[in-house]
C-alpha positions in Angstrom: 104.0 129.8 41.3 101.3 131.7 39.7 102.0 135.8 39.9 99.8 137.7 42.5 99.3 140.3 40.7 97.8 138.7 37.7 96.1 136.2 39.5 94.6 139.1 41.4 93.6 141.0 38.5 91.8 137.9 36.6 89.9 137.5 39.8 88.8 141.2 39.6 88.4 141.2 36.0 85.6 138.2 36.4 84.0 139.7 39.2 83.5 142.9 37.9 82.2 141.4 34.4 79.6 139.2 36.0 78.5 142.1 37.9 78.0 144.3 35.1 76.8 141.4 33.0 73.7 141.4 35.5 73.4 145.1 36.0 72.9 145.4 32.1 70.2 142.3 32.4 68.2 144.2 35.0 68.7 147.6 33.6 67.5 146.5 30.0 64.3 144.7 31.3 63.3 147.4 33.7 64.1 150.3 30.8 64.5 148.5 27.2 67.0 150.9 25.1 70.5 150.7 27.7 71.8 148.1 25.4 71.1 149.4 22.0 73.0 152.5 23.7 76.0 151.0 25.0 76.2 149.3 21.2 76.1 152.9 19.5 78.6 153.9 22.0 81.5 151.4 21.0 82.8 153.2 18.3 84.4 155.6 20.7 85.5 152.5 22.5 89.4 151.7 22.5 93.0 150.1 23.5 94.6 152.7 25.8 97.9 150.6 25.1 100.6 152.3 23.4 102.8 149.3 22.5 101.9 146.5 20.1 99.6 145.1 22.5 96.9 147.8 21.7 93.9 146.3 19.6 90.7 148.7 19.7 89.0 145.7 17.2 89.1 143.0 20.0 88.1 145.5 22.6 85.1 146.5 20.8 84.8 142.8 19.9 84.8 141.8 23.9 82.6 144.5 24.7 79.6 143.3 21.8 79.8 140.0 23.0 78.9 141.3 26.6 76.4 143.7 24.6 74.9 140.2 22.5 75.2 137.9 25.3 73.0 139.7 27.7 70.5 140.0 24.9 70.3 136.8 25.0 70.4 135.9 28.7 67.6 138.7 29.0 65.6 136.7 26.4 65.3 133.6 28.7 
């Protein structure tokens, strides 16, 4: 049996990042420059894990493809 909790939070998780995918669609074609700010920004971007779970790279890695695949999408 799957855990609630997790199963819970993966549900969330895709919600909330299809929702914010879209936002940053609409934003960037109604005011070109959001993503080109959010992509300067992900430097500060990290891991708030402190065990050997934390991984700023692939959070800043997640977070550009968001950043490259609504580019794209926006092209379409």
């Amino acid at each position: 049996m799957a855990d609630d909790n997790a199963v819970n939070s993966r549900q969330r998780e895709i919600a909330t990042e299809h929702v914010l995918f879209k936002l940053m669609e609409y934003v960037e074609a109604q005011k070109p420059g959001l993503l080109d700010f959010i992509e300067q920004s992900l430097d500060h971007l990290g891991d708030p894990a402190d065990d050997d779970t934390k991984d700023d790279g692939r959070v800043r890695e997640i977070a550009q493809r968001m950043i490259d695949g609504a580019r794209r999408q926006g092209t379409d």
